[in-house]
N, C-alpha and C positions, 0 to 999 in steps of 0.2 A: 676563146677560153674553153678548155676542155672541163665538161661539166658532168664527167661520171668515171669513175677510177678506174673501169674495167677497161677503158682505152691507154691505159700506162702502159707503155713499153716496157718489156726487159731488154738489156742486151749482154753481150757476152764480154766479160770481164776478161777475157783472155786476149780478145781481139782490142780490147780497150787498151790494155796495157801494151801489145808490138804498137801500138800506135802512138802511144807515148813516147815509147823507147825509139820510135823513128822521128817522132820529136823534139829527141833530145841530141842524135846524132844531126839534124836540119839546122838546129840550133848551132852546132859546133861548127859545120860545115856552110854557114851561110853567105859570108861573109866573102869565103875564097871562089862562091861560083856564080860572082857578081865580075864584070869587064874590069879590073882597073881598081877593085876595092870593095867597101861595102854600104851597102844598100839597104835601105831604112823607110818600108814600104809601107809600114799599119803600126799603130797605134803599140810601144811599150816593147817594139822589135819584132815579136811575132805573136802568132795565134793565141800562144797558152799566154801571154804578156808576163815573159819575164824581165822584161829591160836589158839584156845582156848580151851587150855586141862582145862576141871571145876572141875575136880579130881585131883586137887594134894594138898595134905595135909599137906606134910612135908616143901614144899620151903614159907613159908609164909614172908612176909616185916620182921617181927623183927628176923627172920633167916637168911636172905641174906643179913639183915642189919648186923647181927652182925660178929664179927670173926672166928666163927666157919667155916664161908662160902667162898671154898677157889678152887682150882685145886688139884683131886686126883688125875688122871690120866691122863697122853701124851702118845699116842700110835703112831708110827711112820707108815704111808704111800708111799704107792710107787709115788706117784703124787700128781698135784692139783684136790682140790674137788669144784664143782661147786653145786653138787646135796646136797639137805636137805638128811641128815641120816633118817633112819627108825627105828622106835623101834617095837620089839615081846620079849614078858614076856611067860615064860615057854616052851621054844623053844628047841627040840629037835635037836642037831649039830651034824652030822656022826661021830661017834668016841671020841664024847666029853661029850654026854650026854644030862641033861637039863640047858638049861641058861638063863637067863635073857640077849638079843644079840640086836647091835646096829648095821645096815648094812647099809656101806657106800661104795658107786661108785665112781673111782678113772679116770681122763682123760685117764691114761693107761689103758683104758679097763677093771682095777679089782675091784672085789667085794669083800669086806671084813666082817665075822660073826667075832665079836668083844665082849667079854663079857663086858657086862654093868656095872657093879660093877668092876671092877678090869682095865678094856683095852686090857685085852692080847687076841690075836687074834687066837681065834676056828678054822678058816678056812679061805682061801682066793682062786678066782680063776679067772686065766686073760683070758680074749676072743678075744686075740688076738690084733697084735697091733696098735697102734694108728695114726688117719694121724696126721703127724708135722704140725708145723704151715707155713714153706713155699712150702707146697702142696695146699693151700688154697690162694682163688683170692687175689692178688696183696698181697700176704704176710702177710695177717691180723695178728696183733696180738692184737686184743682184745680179746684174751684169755691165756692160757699158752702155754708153748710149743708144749703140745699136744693139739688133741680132738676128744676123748675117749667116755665115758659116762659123756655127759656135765650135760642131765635131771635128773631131780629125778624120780628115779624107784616109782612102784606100787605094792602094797601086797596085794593076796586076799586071808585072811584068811581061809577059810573052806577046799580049796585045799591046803595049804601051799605053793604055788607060789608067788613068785616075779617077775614083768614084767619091763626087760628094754632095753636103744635100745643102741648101741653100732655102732661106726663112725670108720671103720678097711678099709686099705690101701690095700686089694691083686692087686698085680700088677701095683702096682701104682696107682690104680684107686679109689677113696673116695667112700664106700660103707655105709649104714644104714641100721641095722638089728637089725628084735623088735627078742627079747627072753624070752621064760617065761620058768626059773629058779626056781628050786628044794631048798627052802629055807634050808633044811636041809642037803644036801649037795651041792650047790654052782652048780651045772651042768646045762645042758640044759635039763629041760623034756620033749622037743621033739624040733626038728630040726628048728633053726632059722630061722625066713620068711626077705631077701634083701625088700625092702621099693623100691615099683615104685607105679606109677600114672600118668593119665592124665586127661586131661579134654579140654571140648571145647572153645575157643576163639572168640572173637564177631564176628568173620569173617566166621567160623566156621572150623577152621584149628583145630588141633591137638598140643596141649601143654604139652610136656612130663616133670616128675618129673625130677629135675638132682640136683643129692647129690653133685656134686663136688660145686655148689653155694648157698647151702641149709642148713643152720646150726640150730639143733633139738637143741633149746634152750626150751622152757617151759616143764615144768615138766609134768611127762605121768597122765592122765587119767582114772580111771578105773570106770566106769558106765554101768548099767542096762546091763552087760555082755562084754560092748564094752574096746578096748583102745583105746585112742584117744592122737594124737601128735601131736603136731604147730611144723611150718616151716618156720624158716626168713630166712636173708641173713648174711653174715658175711662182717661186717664193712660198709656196703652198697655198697661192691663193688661185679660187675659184673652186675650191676643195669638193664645192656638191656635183663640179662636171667635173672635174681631169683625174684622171684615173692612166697608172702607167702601162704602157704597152710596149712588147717587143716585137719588130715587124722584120718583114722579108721581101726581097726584089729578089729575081733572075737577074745576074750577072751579063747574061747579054742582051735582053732585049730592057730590063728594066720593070719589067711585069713581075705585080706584086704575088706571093705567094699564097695559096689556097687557104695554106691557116695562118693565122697568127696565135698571140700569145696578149690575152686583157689579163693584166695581174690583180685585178679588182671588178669581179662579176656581181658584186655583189646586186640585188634592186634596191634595198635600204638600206641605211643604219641607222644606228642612234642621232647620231648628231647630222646625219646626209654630207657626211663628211670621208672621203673616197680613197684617192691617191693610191697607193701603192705603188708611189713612182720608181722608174727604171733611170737615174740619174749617175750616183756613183761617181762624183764631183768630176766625172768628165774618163773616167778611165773606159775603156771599149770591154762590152760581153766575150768572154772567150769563148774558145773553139778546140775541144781535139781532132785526128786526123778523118776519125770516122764520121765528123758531123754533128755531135752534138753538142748545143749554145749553152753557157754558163754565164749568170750576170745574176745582181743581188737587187733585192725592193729596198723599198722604205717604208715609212712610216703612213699608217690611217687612219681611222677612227681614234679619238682622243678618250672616247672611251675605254678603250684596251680591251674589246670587246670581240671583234671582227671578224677574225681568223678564221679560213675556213678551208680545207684543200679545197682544190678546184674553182671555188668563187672568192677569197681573197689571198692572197700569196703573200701579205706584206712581210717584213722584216723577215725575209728567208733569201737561202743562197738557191737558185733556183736554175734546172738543168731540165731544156726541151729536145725537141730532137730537130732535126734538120729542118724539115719542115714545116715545124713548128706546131703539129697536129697533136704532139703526144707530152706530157706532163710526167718526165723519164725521172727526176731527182731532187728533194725539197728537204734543206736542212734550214729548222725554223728553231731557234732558242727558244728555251724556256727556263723560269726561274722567277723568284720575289722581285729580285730587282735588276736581273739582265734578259729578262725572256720577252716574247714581241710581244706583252699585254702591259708589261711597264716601258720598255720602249715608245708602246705609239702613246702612252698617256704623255710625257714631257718630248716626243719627239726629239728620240734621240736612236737617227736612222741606222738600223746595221747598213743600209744601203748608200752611205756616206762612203764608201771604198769602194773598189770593185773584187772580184775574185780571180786569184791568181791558179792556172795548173802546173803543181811540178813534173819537170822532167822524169820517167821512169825512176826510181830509186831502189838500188841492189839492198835486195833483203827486205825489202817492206811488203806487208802483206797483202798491198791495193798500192794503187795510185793516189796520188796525194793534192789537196787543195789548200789555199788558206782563204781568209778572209776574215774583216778587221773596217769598224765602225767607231761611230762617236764613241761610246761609252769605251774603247780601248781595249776589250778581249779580242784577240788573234785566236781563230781558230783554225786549228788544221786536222782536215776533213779525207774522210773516204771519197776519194771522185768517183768511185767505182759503182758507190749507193751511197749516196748522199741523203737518203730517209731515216729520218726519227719518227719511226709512222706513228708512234704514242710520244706525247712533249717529256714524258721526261725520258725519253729512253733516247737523248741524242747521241747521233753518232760522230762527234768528236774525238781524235784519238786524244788528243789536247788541248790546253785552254792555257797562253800565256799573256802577259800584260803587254800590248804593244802601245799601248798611249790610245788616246781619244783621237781619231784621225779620220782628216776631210783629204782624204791621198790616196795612195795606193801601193802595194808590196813589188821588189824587187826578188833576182834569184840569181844564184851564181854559184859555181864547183871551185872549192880552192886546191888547191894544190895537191891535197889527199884523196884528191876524186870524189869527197864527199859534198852535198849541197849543202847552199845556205839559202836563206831567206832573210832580206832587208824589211824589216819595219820601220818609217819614220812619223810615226807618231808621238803628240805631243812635242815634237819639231827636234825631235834626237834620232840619230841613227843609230839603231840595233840591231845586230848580225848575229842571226841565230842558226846553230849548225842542227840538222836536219839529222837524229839517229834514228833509225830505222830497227828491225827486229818484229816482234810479235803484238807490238803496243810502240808504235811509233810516238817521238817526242821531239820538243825545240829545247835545244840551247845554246843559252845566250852566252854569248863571248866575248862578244866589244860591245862598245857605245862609243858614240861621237862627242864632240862639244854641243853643246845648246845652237840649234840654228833660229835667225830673227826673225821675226813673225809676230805681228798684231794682228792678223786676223783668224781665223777657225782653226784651233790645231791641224797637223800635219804636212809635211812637203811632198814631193815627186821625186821620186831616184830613180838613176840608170846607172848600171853597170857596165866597162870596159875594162878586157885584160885581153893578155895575148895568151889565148885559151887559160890552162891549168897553168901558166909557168909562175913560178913564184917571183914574187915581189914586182907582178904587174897587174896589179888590180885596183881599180879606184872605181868610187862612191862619189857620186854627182847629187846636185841637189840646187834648190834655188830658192833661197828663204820671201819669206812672203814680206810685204810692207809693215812697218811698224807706225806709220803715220799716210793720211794720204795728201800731205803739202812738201817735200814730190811724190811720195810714193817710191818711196827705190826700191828695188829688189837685187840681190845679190847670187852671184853663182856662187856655192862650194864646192871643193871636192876634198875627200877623204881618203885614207891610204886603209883599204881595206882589208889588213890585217893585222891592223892596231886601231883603227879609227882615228891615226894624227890628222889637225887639218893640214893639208897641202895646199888650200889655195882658198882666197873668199876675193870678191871683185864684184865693180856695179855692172851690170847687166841688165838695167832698164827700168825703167817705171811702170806702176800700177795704179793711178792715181784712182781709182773706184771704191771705198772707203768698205763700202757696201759687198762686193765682188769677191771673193777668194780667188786670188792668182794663183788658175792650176796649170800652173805653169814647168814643162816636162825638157827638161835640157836634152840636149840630143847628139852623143858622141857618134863620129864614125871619120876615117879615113884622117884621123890627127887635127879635127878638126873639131867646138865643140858649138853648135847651135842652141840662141836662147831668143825667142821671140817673144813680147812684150807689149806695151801700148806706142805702138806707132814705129815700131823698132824691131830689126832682127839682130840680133850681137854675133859676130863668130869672136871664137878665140881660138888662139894657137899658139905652139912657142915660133917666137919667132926672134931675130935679133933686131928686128926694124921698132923706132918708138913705137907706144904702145897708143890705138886709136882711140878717141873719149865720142862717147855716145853724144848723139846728134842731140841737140835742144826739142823739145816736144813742149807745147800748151796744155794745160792739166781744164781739162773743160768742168763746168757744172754740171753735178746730175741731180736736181731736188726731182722731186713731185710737185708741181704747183700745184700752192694750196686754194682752195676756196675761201669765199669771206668771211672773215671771222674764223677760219682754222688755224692754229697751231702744232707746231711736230717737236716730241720732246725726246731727248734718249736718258733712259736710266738703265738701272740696276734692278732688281726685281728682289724686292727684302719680304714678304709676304702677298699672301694668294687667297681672297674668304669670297667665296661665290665668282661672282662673275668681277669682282673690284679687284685689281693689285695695284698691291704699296709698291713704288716706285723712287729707289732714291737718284736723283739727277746728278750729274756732275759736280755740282756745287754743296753736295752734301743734303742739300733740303730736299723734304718729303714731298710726292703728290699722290694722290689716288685717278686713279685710271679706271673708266668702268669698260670694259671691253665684250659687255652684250653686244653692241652696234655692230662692231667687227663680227664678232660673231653669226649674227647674223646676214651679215651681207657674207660669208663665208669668207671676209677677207684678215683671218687672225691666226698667227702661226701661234702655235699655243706654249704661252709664258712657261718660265721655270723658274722657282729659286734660285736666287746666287747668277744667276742668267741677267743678259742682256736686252732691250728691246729698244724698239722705236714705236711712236703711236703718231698720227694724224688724229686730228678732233676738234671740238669746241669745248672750251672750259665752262661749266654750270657756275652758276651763281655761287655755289657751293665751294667754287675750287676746284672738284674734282675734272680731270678730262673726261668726256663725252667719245671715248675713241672709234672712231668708223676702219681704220684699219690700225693694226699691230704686226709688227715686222718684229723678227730676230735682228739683232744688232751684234755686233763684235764686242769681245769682251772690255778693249780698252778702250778708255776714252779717249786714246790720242786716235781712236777709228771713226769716230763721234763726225758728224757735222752739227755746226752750233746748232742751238736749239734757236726755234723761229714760231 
């Protein structure tokens, strides 16, 4: 953590924006200087993550509108998949040949070379196994049973490597180790590097990394030779050690970089309550060409107290430099009730999305960012100087309503050469056209139908069109579960220049009640990949009948309780000290005292009108005695009975 301002970089705004602009032609030209098609290497399509393959020719609106366009292939998995797939066109597989191959990372640790056309799987290899979910603080399960390779891997083509970091149990102990993987046979090409770190503390103590409170959720990285990895926490508990960090490998031997990035230096707080996790429900820190890293915090102290440049970064969109020694860009809101000191009080993360960079844009004064959290303001940002070096003097050119979103923003040029940006928050898709001038601004122009979703608002889009031509462009998306007895999840796609639906279809289960499926569809080559719990779907038009997804067993995930504990889910109807009123499923009241949680630092902190869950023992009284309190989904068809 960089602990004195006088270490801030400048850099040159002029060389920032050819780099964009070379960006933005990478972007249009990516597709065609790939062997045979295109090629789907990192997280969201590329660096700046905009979702936006401009090369596809075959999936156009009146093809995914029509019948033809259906499910070939269900390929069965050894686990759940958190990580976006990858795609490599004319890929060399040991002993298989050449293929057209879709590679997907499984929480079990495995990696799967998967033919693209057919599903049958070329290769597969596990690195060992996975920690469970009650190895981890106070039994989280916002995620599956295991956790594995949660991130999405990275590909750098000219080597033929694949880099990803894998979560393995020896000895009982939670380990994380980056690997960079022999695409063509599934191995290691050279010896895994374990993940440590530390950094200094405003006091000037020693803060060492620890995996066992540290979950590698954002997708990996790969820039100007570096990898780079976000570090939250899991479910927000252990909140007095985990603190978020952004880290750095060398590209080729795997050696960790000089600096890093602790987003919470703090030595105290009020409540010794830390975080400033780098999570961003799974989307990967961008990159522009010159180096420098963009990714968003979360939430800390429940105080709303914390804030500090240099020793805590929470609730900001936050820009370092390469090598991670310099504190180059910090746009932190403020406000009564959207700025990061009401934020961390109800925990309600800006760092729930990630941060999207636009393409150059003709006429704009700077280069452009957006970013877009729980509470649902989109904002779009100077990337150039992302500093509101006083809170209220932020540098926003604008603030529009994108919905409360656990997702992440899309980008696309329509036909007028002008950009857009996809928000789908609060589980609709809105396509806002990008005007530019002296005081740049969003406007909205479409919206979608309602997509299904019981759990955290917001979905995952990508964009395909055959570049600027009109009436080829669709909007991808994959609604989350609305119950978890099966758990279905559904592909849509959208005609994005009206928002019609063109297509909705089952696309696999998410049986995790607990879990947001951030699950990130993935077009290329007319072909549309959705991986899933135990599943990868392709779809395509095709005239052959249409393939139904393979049967999957929907496992249990409790926490086993102790004697004498019970776990209950409500509603959160009032909050007087340390007590909340709690109405349950069935209408009746309980009182909840969540000191105990508190104390053991294992309590994500209640909201009105909000959902929870508690583990505890009931007092004589009635009231629960809760030792942990978890965030719950809003519905109760997301509910496991109460026990």
């Amino acid at each position: 953590m960089i602990t004195t301002a006088s270490r801030r970089r400048c850099f040159t705004s002029s060389l920032w924006r050819a780099s964009l602009a070379t960006a933005a032609a990478l972007i249009a030209a990516a597709a065609h200087a790939a062997p045979g098609g295109t090629r789907v290497v990192t997280y969201h399509y590329d660096n700046l993550r905009t979702g936006w393959n401009a090369a596809e020719r075959e999936l156009t609106p009146s093809v995914v509108g029509s019948s033809q366009f259906k499910m070939v292939a269900s390929t069965p998995l050894d686990d759940l998949v958190h990580a976006q797939p990858l795609v490599m066109t004319h890929q060399h597989i040991q002993g298989h040949g050449i293929h057209d191959v879709v590679y997907v990372a499984t929480e079990s640790n495995t990696l799967y070379a998967i033919d693209a056309a057919t599903g049958a799987v070329l290769k597969s290899h596990n690195f060992g196994p996975p920690v469970p979910y009650t190895g981890l603080p106070n039994q989280c399960t916002n995620n599956g049973p295991n956790l594995g390779i949660t991130s999405t891997p990275v590909i750098l083509q000219v080597t033929g490597k694949i880099y990803l970091m894998t979560y393995t149990f020896p000895d009982f102990v939670p380990t994380y180790q980056l690997h960079q993987v022999d695409l063509a046979t599934l191995e290691d090409a050279i010896a895994p590097v374990t993940v440590t770190a530390s950094a200094k503390l405003s006091d000037g103590s020693t803060y060492k990394f620890d995996a066992s409170v540290s979950r590698q959720r954002p997708a990996l990285l790969l820039s100007n030779g570096n990898v780079y990895a976000g570090f939250g926490s899991f479910c927000d508990s252990a909140a007095d050690r985990s603190r978020g960090w952004m880290l750095g490998f060398s590209g080729d031997d795997l050696s960790p970089l000089s600096g890093n990035e602790l987003a919470n230096a703090r030595t105290r707080s009020p409540n010794m309550y830390f975080l400033s996790s780098v999570w961003m429900s799974g989307a990967g820190p961008a990159a522009s060409l010159d180096g420098h890293v963009y990714f968003v915090t979360g939430n800390s102290d429940f105080s709303g107290t914390t804030f500090r440049r240099f020793h805590n970064i929470e609730e900001s969109v936050v820009q370092v430099s390469d090598d991670l020694l310099d504190l180059d860009g910090l746009f932190t809101p403020d406000g009564p009730t959207d700025g990061w000191s009401a934020l961390d009080k109800v925990d309600n993360d800006f760092g729930s999305g990630g941060v999207m960079l636009l393409p150059a844009q003709k006429g704009a004064p700077s280069n452009l960012a957006v970013a877009l959290g729980k509470v649902g303001k989109m904002y779009l940002l100077n990337a150039d100087d992302l500093d509101n070096h006083a809170h209220g003097d932020a540098k926003a050119y604008d603030i529009v309503d994108g919905g409360a979103c656990w997702c992440a923003e899309s980008y696309f040029q329509g036909p007028d050469g002008v950009g857009r940006v996809i928000s789908s928050g609060d589980n609709v898709i809105h396509v806002w056209k990008v005007a530019t001038g002296a005081a740049p601004k969003l406007t909205k122009e479409i919206e979608s139908a309602r997509i299904d979703n019981g759990q955290d608002p917001g979905v995952f889009t990508w964009v395909s069109s055959d570049g600027r031509k009109p009436g080829t462009a669709v909007i991808w998306a994959v609604g989350r579960p609305v119950d978890f007895q099966p758990g279905k999840i559904e592909l849509y796609a959208f005609d994005a220049a009206s928002g019609a639906t063109l297509f909705t279809g089952d696309a696999g289960t998410w049986p995790f009640p607990d879990n947001n499926a951030t699950v990130m569809p993935v077009v290329a080559n007319g072909k549309v990949f959705v991986a899933s719990y135990k599943t990868l779907a392709i779809f395509a038009a095709s005239g052959a009948p249409a393939r139904q997804l393979h049967a999957v067993l929907s496992p249990a995930l409790r926490a086993p309780l102790g004697a004498g504990e019970h776990e209950i889910y409500g509603t959160v109807r009032g909050i007087q000290g340390p007590v909340v009123a709690l109405r349950k499923r069935d209408g009746s009241m309980v009182s909840v005292d969540v000191s105990g949680a508190e104390a053991r630092h294992a309590k994500a902190q209640p909201q009105i009108g909000k959902a929870l869950v508690a583990r505890g023992k009931y007092l004589s009284s009635g009231a629960l005695a809760a030792d942990v309190v978890l965030h719950a989904k809003s519905s109760p068809a997301m509910w496991y009975p109460d026990r």
